[in-house]
N, C-alpha and C positions, 0 to 999 in steps of 0.2 A: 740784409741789405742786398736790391738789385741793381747789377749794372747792365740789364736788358742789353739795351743798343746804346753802345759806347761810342761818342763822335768821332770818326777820323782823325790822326795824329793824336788820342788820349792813351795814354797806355803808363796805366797806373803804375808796372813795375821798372820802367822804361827798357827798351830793345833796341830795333835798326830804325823804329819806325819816328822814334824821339830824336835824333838827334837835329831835328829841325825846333825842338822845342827850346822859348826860348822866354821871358818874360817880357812885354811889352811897357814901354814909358807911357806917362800921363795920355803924350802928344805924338806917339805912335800912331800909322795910318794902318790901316787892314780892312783886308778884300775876299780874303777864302770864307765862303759860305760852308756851313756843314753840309753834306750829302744827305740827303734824304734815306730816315734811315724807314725800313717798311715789314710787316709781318709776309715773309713769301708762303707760298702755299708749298701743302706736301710736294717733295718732288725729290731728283737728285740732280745735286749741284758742283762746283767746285770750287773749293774752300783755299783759305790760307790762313795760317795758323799766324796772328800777329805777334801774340803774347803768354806767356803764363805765370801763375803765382802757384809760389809752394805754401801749403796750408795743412792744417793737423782735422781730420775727421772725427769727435769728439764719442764717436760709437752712437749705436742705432738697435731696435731689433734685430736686425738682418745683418750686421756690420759691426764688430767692434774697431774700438778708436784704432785708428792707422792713418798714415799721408797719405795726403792726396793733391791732385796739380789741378790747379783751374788753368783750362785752357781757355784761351781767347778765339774765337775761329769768323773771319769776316768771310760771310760769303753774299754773292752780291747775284740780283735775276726779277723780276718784273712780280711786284703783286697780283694779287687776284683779278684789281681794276686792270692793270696792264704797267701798270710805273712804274721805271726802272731806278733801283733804290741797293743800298745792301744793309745788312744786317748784322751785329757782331753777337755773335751765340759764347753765352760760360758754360763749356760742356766740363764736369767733373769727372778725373780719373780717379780710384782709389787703389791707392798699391799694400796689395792685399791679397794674397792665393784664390781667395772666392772671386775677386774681379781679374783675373789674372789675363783669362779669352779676351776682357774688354781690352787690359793695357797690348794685348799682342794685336789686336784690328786695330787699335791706332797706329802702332807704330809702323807694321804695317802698310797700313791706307797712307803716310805719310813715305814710305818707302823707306823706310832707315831697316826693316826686316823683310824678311822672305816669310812666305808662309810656313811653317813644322820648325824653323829653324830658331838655336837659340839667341838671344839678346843681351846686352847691358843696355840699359836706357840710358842714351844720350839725349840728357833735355836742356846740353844749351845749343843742341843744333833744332830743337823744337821751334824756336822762333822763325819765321821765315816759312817754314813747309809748307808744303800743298799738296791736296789731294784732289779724293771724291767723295761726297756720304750724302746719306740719304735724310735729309732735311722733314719732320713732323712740325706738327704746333699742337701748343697741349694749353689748357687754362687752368690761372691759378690767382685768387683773389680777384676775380671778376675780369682778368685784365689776359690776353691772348699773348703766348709768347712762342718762339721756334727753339727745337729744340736739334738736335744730331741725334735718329735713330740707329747710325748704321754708318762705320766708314770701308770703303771698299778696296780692296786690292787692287793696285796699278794694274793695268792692263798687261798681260803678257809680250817680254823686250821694251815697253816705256815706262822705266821708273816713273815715280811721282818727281816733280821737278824738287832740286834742293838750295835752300839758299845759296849767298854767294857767299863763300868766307872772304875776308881780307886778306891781300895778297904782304906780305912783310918779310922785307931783308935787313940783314943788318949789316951796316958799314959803320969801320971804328970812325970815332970822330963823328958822326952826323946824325944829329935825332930827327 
């Protein structure tokens, strides 16, 4: 099953991005149009991470079974015609020694690591990040889709921007 280009405010696992989600009556009015969603051309862009789902990798020639995180990554720039549109890409990590390079360029291109240095993966601060990567399109079943060749290291002194956490104090007596 694909979920190519996922509308605006969908986000199957829910995150920061749902909590406008809400179910509508019979006799509900509504006005938000989907954004135009469009195949961009190769290029480099910048991204923000909406969403991810943890999932099992059921093993491959190349890969035996291990976890792995669907990331959700919207990134948004003008097609080939010129439309301005965005995009949401399922790039998959496998966490696994042989992809080991790929999970340390995301994290990364996301700013949660330095480059040589070591990590814990932090993936509930995943939701929310933003970088830069290098955006391809690849075809499969007749049908054209973008993919994430390549995410890049913040620039040297500007992390990649990180979400906001919620700020919470506690006072006795008051929820």
């Amino acid at each position: 099953m694909s979920y190519g280009n996922v509308p605006e405010g969908f986000v199957p696992n829910g995150s920061a991005d749902s909590f406008d989600d809400r179910e509508f009556g019979w006799e509900d009015e509504i006005e938000k149009d989907s954004p135009d969603y469009i195949t961009l051309p190769e290029g480099d862009y910048d991204f923000e991470v909406v969403d991810f789902e943890r999932a099992r990798h059921e093993g491959s020639e190349k890969l035996p079974p291990c976890n792995k995180a669907i990331v959700h990554i919207r990134v948004k720039g003008k097609d080939a015609s010129g439309h301005e549109g965005e995009t949401i890409i399922r790039h998959q990590l496998f966490l696994h020694t042989k992809t080991e390079g790929l999970l340390c360029a995301f994290f990364t291109g996301i700013g949660q690591r330095k480059k040589g240095e070591k990590l814990k993966m932090n993936w509930a601060m995943v939701p929310g990040s933003r970088g830069r990567c290098r955006v391809g399109i690849r075809e499969y079943n007749g049908k054209t889709f973008n993919e994430i060749k390549k995410f890049y290291e913040p620039v040297s002194g500007q992390p990649a921007p990180q979400p906001q956490q919620a700020q919470m104090s506690f006072e006795q007596g008051k929820f």
